[in-house]
Biopython code that builds the backbone (N, CA, C, O; Angstrom):
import numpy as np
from Bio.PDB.StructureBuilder import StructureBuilder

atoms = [
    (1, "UNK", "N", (-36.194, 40.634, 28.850)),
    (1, "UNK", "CA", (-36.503, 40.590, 30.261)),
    (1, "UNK", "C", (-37.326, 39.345, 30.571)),
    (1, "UNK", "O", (-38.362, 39.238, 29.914)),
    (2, "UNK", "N", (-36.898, 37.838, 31.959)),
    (2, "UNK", "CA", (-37.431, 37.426, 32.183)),
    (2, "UNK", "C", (-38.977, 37.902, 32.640)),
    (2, "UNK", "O", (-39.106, 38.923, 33.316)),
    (3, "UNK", "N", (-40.171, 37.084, 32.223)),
    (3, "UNK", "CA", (-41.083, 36.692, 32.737)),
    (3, "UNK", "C", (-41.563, 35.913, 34.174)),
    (3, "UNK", "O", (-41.001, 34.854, 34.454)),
    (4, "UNK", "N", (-42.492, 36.396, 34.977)),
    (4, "UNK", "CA", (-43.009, 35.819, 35.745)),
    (4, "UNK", "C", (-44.020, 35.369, 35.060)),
    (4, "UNK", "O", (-44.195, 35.828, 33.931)),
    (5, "UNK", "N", (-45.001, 34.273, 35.635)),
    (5, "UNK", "CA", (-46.313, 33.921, 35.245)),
    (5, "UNK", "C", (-46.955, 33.135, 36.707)),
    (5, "UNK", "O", (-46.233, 32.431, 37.412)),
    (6, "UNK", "N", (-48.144, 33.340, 36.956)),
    (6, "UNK", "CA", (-49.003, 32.715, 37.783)),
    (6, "UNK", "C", (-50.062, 31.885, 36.841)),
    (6, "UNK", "O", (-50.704, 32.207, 35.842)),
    (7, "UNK", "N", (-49.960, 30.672, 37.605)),
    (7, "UNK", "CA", (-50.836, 29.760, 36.848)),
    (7, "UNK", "C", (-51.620, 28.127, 37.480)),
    (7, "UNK", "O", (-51.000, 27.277, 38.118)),
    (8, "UNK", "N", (-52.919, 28.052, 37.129)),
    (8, "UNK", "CA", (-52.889, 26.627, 37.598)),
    (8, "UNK", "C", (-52.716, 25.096, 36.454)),
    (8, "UNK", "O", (-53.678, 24.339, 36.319)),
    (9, "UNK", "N", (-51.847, 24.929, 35.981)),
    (9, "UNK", "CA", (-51.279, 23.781, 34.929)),
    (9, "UNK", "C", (-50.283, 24.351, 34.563)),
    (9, "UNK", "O", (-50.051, 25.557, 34.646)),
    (10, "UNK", "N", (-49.345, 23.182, 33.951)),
    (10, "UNK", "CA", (-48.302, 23.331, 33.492)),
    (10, "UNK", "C", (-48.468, 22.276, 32.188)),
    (10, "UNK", "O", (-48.774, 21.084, 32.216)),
    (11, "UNK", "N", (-48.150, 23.160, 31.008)),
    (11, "UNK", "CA", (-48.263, 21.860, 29.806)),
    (11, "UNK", "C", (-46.755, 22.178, 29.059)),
    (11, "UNK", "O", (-46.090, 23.213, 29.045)),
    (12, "UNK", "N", (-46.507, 20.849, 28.449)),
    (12, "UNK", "CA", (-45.117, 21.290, 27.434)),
    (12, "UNK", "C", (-45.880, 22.504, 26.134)),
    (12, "UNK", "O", (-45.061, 23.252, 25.601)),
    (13, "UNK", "N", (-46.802, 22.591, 25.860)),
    (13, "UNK", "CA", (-46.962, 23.177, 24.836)),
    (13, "UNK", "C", (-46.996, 24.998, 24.952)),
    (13, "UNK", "O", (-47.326, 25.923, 24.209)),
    (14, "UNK", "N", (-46.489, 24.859, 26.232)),
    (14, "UNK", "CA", (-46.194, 26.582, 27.047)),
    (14, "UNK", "C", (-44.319, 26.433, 26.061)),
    (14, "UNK", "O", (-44.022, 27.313, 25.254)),
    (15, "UNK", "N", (-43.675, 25.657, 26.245)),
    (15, "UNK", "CA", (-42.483, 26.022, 25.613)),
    (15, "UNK", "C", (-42.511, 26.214, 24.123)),
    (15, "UNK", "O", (-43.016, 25.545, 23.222)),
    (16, "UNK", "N", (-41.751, 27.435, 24.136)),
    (16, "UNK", "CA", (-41.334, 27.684, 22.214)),
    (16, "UNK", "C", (-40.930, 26.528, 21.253)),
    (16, "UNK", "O", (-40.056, 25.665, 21.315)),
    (17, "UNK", "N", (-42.042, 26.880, 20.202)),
    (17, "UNK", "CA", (-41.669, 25.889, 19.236)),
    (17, "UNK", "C", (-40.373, 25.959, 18.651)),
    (17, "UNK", "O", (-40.226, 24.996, 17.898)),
    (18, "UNK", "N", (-39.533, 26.578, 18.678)),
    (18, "UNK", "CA", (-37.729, 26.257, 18.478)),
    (18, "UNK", "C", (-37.264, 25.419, 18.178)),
    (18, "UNK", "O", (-36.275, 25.473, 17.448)),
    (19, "UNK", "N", (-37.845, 24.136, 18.671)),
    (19, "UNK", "CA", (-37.293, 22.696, 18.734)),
    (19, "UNK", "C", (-35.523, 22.927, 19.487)),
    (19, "UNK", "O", (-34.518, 22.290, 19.170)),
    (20, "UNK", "N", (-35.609, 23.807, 20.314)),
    (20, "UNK", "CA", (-34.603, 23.851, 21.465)),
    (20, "UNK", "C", (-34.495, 22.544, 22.546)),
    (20, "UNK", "O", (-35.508, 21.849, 22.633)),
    (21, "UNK", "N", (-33.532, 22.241, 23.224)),
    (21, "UNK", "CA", (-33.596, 21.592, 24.054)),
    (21, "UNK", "C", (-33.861, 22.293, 25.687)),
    (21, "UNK", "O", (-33.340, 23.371, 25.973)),
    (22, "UNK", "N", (-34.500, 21.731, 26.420)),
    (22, "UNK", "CA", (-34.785, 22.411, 27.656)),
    (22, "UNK", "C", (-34.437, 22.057, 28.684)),
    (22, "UNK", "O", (-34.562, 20.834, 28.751)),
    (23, "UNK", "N", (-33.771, 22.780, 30.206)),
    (23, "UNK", "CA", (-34.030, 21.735, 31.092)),
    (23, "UNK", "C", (-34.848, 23.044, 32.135)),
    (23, "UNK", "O", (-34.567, 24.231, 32.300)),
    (24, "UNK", "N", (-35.418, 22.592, 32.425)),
    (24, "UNK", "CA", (-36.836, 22.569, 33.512)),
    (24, "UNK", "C", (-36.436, 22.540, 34.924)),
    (24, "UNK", "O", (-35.883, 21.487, 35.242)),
    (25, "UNK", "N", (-36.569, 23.419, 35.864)),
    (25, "UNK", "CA", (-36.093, 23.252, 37.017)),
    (25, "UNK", "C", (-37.623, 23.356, 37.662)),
    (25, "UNK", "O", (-38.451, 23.974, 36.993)),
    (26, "UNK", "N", (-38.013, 22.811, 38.858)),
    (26, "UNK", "CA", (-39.164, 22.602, 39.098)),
    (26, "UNK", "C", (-39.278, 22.372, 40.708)),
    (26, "UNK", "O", (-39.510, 21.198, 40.997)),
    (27, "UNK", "N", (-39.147, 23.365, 41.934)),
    (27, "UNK", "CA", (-39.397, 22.866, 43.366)),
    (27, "UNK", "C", (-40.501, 23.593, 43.708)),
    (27, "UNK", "O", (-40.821, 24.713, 43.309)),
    (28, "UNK", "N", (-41.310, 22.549, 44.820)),
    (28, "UNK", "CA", (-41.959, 22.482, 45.564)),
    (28, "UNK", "C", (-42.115, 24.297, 46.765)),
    (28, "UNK", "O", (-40.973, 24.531, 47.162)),
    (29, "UNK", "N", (-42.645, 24.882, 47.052)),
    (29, "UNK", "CA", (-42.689, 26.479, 47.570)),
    (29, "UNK", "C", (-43.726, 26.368, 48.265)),
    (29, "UNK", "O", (-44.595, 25.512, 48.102)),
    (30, "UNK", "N", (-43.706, 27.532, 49.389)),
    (30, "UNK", "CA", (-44.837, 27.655, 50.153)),
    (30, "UNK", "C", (-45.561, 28.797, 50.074)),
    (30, "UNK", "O", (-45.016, 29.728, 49.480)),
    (31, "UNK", "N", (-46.474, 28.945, 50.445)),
    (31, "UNK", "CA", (-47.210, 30.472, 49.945)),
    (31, "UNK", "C", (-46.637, 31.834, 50.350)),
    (31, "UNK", "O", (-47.195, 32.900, 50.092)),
    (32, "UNK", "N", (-45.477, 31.712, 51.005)),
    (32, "UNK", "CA", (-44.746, 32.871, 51.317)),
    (32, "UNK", "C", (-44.091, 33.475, 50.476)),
    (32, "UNK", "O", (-43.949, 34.661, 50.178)),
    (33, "UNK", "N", (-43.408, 31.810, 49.849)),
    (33, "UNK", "CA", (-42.221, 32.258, 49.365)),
    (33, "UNK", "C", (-43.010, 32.541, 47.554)),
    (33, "UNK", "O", (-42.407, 32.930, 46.554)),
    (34, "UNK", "N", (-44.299, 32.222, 47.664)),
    (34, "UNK", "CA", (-44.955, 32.723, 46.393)),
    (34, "UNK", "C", (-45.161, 34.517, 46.333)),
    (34, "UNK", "O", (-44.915, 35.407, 45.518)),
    (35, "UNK", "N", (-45.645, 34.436, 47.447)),
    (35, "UNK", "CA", (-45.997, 35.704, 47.836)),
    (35, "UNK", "C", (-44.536, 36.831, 47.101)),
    (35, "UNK", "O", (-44.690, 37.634, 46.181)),
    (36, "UNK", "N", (-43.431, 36.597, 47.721)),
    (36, "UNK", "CA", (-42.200, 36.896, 47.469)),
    (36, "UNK", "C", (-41.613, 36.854, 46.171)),
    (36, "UNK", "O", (-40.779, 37.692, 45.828)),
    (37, "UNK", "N", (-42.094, 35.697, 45.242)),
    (37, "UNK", "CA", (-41.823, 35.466, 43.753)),
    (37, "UNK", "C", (-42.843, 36.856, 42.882)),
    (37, "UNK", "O", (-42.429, 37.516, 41.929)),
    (38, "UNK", "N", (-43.970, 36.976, 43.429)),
    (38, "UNK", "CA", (-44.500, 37.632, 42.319)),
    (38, "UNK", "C", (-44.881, 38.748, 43.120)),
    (38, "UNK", "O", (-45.972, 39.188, 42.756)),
    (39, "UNK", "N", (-44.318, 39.438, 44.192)),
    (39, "UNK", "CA", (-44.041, 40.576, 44.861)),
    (39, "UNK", "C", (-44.007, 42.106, 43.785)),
    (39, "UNK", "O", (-44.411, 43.251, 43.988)),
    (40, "UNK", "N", (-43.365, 41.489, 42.681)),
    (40, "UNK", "CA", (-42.447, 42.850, 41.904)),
    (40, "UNK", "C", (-43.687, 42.611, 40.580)),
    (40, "UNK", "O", (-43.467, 43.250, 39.552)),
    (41, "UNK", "N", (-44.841, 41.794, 40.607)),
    (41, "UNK", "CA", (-45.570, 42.111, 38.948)),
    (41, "UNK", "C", (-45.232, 40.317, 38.981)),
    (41, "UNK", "O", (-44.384, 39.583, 39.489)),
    (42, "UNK", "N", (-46.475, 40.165, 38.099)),
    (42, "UNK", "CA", (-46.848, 38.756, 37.171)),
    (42, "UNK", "C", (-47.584, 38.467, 36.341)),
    (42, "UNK", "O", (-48.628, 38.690, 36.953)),
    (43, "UNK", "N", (-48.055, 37.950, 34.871)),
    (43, "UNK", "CA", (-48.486, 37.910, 34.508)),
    (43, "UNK", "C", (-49.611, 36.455, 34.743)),
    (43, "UNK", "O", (-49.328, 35.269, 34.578)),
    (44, "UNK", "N", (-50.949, 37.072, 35.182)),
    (44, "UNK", "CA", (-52.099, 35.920, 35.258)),
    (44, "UNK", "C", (-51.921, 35.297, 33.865)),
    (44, "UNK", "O", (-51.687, 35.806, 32.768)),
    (45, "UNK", "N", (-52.109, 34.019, 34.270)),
    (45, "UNK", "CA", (-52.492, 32.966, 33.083)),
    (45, "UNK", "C", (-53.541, 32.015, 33.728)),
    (45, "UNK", "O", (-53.356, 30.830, 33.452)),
    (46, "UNK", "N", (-54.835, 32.347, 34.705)),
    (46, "UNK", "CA", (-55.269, 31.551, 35.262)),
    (46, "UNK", "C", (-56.745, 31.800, 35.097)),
    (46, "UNK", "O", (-57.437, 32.551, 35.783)),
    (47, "UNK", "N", (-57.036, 31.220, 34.306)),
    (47, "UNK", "CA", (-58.583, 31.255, 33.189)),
    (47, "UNK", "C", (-59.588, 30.858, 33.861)),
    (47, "UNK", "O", (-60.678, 30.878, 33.288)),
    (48, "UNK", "N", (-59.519, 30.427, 35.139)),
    (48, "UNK", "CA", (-61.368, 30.204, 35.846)),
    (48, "UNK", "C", (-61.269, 31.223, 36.951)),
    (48, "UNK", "O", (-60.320, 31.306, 37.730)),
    (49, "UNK", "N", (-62.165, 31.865, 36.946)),
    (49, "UNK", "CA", (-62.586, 33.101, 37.965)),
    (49, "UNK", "C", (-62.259, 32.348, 39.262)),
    (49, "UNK", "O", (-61.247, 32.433, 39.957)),
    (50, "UNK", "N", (-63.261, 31.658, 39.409)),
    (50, "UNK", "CA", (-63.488, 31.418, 40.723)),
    (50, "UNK", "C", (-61.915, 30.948, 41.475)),
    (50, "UNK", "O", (-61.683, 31.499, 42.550)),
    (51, "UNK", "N", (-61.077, 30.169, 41.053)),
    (51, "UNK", "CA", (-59.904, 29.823, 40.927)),
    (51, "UNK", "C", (-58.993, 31.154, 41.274)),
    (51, "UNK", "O", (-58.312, 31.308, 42.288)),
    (52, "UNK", "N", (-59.164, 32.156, 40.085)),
    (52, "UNK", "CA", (-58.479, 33.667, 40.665)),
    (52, "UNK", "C", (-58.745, 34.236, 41.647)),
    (52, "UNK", "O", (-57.913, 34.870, 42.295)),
    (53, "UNK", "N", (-59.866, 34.132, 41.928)),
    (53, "UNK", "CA", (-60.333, 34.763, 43.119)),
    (53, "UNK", "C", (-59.634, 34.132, 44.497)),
    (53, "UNK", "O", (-59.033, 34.910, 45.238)),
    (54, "UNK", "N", (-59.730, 32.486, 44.890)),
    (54, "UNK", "CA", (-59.587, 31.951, 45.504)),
    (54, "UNK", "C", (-57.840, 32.538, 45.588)),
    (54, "UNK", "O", (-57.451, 33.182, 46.562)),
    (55, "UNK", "N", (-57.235, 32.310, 44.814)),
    (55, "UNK", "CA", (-55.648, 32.953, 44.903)),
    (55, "UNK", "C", (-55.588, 33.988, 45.345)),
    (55, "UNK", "O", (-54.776, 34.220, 46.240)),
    (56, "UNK", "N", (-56.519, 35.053, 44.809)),
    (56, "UNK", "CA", (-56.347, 36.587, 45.565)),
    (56, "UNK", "C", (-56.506, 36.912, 46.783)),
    (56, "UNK", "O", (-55.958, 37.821, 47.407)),
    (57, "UNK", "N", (-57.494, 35.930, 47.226)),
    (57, "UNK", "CA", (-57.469, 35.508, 48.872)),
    (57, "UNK", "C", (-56.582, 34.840, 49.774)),
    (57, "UNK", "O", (-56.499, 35.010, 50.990)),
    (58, "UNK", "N", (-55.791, 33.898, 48.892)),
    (58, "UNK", "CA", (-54.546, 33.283, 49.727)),
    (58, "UNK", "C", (-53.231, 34.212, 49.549)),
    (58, "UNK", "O", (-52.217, 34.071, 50.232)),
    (59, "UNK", "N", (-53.363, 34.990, 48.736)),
    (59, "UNK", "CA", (-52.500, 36.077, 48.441)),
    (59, "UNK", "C", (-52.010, 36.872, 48.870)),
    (59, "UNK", "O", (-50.837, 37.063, 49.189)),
    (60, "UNK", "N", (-53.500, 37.835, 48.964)),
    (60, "UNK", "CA", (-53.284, 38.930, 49.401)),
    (60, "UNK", "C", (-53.058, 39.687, 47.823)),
    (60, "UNK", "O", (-52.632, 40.822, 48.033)),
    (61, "UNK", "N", (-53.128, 39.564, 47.112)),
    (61, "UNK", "CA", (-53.047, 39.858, 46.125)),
    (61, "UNK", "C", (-53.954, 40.318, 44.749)),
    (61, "UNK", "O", (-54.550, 39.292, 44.421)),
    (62, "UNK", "N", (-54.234, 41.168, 44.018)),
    (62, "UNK", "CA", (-54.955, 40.660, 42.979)),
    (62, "UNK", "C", (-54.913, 39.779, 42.156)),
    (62, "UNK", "O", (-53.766, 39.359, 42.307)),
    (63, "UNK", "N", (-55.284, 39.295, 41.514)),
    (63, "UNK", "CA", (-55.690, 37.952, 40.190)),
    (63, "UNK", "C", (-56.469, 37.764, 39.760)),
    (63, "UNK", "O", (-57.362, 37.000, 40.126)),
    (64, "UNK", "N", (-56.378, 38.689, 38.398)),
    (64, "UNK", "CA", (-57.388, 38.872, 37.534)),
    (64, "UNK", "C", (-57.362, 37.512, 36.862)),
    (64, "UNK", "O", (-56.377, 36.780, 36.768)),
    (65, "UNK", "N", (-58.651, 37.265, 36.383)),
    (65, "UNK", "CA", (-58.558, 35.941, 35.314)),
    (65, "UNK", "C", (-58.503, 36.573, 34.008)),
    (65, "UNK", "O", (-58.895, 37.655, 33.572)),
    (66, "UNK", "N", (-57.716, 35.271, 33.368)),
    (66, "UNK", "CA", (-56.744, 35.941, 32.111)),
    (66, "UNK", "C", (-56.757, 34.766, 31.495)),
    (66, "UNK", "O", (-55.696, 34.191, 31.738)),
    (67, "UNK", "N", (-57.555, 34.041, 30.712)),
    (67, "UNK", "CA", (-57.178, 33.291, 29.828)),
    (67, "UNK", "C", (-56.215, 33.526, 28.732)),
    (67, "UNK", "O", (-56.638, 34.150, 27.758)),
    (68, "UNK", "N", (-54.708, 33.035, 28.736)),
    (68, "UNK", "CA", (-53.653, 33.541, 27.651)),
    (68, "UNK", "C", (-53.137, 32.335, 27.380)),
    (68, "UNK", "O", (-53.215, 31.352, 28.116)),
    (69, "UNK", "N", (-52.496, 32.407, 26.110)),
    (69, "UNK", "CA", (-51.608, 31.152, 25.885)),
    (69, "UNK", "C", (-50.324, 31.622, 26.163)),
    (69, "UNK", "O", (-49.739, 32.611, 25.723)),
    (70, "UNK", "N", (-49.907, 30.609, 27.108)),
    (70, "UNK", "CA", (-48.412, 31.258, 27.619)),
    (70, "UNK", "C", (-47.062, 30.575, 27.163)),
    (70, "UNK", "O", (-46.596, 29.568, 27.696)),
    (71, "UNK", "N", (-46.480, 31.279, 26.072)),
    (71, "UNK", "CA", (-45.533, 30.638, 25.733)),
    (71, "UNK", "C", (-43.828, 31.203, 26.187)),
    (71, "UNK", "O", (-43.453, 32.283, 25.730)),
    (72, "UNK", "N", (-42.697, 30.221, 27.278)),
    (72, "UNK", "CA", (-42.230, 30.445, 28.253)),
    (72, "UNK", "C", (-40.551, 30.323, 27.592)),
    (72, "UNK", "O", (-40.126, 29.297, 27.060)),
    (73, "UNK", "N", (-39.846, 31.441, 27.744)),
    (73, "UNK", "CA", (-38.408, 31.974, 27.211)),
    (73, "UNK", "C", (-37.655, 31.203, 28.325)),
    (73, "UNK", "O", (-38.107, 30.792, 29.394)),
    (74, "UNK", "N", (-36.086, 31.077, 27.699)),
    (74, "UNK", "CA", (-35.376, 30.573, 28.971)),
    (74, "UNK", "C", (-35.380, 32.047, 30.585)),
    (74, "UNK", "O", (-35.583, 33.196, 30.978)),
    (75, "UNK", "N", (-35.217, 31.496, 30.685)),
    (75, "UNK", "CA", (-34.936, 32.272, 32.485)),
    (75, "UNK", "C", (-36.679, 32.643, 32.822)),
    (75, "UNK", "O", (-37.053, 32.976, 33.946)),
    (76, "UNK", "N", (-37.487, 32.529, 31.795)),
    (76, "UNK", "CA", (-39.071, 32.870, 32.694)),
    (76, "UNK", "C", (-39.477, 32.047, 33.848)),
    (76, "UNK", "O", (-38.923, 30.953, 33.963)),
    (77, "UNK", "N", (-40.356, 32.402, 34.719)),
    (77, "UNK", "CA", (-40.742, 31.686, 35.708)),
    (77, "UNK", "C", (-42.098, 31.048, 36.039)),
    (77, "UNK", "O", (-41.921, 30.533, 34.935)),
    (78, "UNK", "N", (-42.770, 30.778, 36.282)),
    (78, "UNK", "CA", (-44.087, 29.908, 36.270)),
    (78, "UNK", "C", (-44.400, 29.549, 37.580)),
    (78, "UNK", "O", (-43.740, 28.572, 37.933)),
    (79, "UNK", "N", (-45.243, 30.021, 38.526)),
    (79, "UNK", "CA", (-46.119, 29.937, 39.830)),
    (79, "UNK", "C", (-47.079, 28.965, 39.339)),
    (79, "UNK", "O", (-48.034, 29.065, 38.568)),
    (80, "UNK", "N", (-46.512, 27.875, 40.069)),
    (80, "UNK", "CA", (-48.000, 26.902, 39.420)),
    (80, "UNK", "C", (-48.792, 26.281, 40.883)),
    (80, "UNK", "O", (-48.196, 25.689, 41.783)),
    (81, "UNK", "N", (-50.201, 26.570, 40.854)),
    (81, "UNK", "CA", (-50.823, 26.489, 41.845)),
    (81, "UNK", "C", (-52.334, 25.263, 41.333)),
    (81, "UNK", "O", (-53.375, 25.346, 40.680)),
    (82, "UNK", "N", (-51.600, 24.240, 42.104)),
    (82, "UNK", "CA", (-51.521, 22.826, 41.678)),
    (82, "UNK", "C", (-52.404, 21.623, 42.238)),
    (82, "UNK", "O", (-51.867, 20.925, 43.098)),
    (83, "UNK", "N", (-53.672, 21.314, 41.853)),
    (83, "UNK", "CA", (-54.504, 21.127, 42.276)),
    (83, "UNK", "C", (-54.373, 19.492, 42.492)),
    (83, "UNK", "O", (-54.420, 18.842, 41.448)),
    (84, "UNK", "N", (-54.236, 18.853, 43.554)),
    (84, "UNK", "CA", (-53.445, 17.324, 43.792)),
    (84, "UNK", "C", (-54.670, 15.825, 43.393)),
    (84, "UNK", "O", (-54.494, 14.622, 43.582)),
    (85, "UNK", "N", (-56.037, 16.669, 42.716)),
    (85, "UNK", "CA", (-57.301, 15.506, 42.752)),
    (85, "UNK", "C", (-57.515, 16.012, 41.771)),
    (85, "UNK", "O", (-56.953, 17.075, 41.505)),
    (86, "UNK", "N", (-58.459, 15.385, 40.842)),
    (86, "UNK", "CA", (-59.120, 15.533, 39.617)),
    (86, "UNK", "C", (-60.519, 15.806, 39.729)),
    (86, "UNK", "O", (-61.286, 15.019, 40.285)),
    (87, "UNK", "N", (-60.911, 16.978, 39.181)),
    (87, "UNK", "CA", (-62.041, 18.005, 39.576)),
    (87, "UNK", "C", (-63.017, 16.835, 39.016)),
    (87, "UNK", "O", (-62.442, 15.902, 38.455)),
    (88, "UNK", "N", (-64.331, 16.785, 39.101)),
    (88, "UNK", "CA", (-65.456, 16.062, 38.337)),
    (88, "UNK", "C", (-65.205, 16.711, 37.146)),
    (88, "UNK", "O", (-64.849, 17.884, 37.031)),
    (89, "UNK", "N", (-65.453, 15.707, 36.035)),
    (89, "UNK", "CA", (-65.880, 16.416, 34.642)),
    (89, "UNK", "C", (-67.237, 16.664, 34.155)),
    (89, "UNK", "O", (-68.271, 16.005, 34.055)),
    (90, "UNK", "N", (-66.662, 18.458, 33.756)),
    (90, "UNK", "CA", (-68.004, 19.233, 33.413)),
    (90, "UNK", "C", (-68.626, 20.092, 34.391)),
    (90, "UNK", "O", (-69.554, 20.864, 34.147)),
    (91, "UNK", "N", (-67.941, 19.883, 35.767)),
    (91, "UNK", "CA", (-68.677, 20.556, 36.906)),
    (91, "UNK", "C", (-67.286, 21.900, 37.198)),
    (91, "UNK", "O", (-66.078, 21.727, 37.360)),
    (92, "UNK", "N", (-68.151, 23.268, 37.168)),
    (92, "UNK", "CA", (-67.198, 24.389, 37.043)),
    (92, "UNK", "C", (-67.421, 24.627, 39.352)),
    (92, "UNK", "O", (-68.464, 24.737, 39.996)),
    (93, "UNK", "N", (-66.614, 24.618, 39.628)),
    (93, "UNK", "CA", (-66.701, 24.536, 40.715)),
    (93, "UNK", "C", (-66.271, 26.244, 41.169)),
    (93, "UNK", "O", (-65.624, 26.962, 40.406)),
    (94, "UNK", "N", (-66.825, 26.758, 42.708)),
    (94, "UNK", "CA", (-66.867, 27.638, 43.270)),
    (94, "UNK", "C", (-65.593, 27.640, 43.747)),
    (94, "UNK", "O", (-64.696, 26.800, 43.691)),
    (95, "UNK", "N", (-65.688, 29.043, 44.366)),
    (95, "UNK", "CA", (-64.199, 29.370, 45.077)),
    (95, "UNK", "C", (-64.331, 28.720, 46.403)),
    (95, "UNK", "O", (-63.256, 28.503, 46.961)),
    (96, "UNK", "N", (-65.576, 28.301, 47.135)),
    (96, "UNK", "CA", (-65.567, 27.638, 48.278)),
    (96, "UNK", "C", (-65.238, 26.585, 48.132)),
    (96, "UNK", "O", (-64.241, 26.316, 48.803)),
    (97, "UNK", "N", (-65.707, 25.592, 47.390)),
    (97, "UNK", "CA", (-65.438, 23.713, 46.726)),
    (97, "UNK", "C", (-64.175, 23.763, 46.313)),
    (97, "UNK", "O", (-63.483, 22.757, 46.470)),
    (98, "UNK", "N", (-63.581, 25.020, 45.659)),
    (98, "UNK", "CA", (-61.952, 24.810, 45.563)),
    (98, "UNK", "C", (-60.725, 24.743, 46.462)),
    (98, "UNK", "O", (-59.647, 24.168, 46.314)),
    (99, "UNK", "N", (-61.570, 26.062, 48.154)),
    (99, "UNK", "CA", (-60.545, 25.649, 48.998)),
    (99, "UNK", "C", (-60.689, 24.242, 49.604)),
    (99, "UNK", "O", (-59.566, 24.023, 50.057)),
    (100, "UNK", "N", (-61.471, 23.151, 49.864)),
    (100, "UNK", "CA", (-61.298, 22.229, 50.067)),
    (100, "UNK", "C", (-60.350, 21.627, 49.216)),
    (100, "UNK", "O", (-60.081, 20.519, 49.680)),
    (101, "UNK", "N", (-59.733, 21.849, 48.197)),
    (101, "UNK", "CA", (-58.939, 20.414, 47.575)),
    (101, "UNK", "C", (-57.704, 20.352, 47.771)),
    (101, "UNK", "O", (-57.069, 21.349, 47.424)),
    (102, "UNK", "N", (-57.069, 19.397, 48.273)),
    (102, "UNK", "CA", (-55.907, 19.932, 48.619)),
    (102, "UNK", "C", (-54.969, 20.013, 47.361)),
    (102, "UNK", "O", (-55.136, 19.350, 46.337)),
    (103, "UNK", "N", (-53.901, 20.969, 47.591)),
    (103, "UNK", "CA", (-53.428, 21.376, 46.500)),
    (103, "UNK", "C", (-51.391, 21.610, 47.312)),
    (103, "UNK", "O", (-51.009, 21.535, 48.479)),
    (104, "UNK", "N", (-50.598, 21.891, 45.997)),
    (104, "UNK", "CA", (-49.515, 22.415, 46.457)),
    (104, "UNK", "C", (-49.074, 23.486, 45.255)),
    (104, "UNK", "O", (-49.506, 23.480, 44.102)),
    (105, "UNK", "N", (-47.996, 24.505, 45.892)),
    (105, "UNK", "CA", (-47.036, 25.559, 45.191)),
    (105, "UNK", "C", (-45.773, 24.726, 44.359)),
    (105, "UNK", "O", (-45.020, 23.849, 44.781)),
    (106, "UNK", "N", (-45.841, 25.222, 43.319)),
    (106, "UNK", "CA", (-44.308, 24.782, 42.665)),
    (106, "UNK", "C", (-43.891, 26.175, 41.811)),
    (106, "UNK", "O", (-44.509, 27.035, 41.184)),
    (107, "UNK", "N", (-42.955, 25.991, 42.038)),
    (107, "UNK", "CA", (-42.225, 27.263, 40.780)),
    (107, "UNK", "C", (-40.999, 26.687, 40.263)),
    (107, "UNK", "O", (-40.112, 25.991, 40.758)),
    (108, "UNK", "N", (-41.279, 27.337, 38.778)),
    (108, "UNK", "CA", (-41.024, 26.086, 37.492)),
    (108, "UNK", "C", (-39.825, 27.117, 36.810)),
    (108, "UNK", "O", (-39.965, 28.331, 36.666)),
    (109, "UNK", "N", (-38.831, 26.461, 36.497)),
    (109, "UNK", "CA", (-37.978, 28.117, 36.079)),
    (109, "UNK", "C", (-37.290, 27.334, 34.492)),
    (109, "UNK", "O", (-36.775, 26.219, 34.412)),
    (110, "UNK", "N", (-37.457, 28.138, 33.595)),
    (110, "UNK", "CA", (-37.063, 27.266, 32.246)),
    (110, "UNK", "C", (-35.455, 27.989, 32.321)),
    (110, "UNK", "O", (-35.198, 29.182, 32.485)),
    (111, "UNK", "N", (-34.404, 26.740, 32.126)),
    (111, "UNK", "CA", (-33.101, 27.119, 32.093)),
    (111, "UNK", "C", (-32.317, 26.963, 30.813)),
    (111, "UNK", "O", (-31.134, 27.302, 30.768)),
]
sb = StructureBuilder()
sb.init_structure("model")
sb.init_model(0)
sb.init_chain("A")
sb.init_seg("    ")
for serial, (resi, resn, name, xyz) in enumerate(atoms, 1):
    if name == "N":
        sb.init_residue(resn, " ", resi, " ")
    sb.init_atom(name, np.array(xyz, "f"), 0.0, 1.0, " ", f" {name:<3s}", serial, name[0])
structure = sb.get_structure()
């Protein structure tokens, strides 16, 4: 059974070591149509509180923080909630300092 996942990053080291070849499908979404993706269950992969929280509020949703290593099967899916500036380093920032940054939705589907 495909996987959902909610998350903020996307790294290659989420795909199975297989040494498979991949192709990556990857568009741009709006918070509706997020809303709608992880409607039916998802698994958090999104390791700073304040960050979960901030999602559960644009949500409507819960989002527990879940630090996991997420490693992603063909047909799984990936909510990546995508932060467009580079945070200061070392500074763990609030859920208020986070809605300022601007950010965008992508959902990432391994094919």
């Amino acid at each position: 059974m495909n996987k959902i996942y909610l998350t903020n990053a996307f790294s290659l080291s989420m795909l199975t070591e297989n040494k498979q070849q991949y192709l990556i499908e990857v568009k741009e979404v709006g918070v509706s149509e997020v809303k709608e993706i992880l409607r039916n269950g998802f698994i958090s992969a999104v390791g700073h509180e304040p960050t979960a929280q901030l999602l559960s509020e644009m949500l409507g949703i819960e989002v527990v923080p879940n630090r996991i290593q997420v490693k992603l099967e063909k047909g799984d899916i990936l909510v990546i909630y995508q932060l467009l500036q580079r945070l200061p380093e070392g500074r763990i920032m609030s859920k208020e300092e986070l809605k300022a940054v601007p950010h965008k939705w992508y959902r990432l589907t391994l094919i």
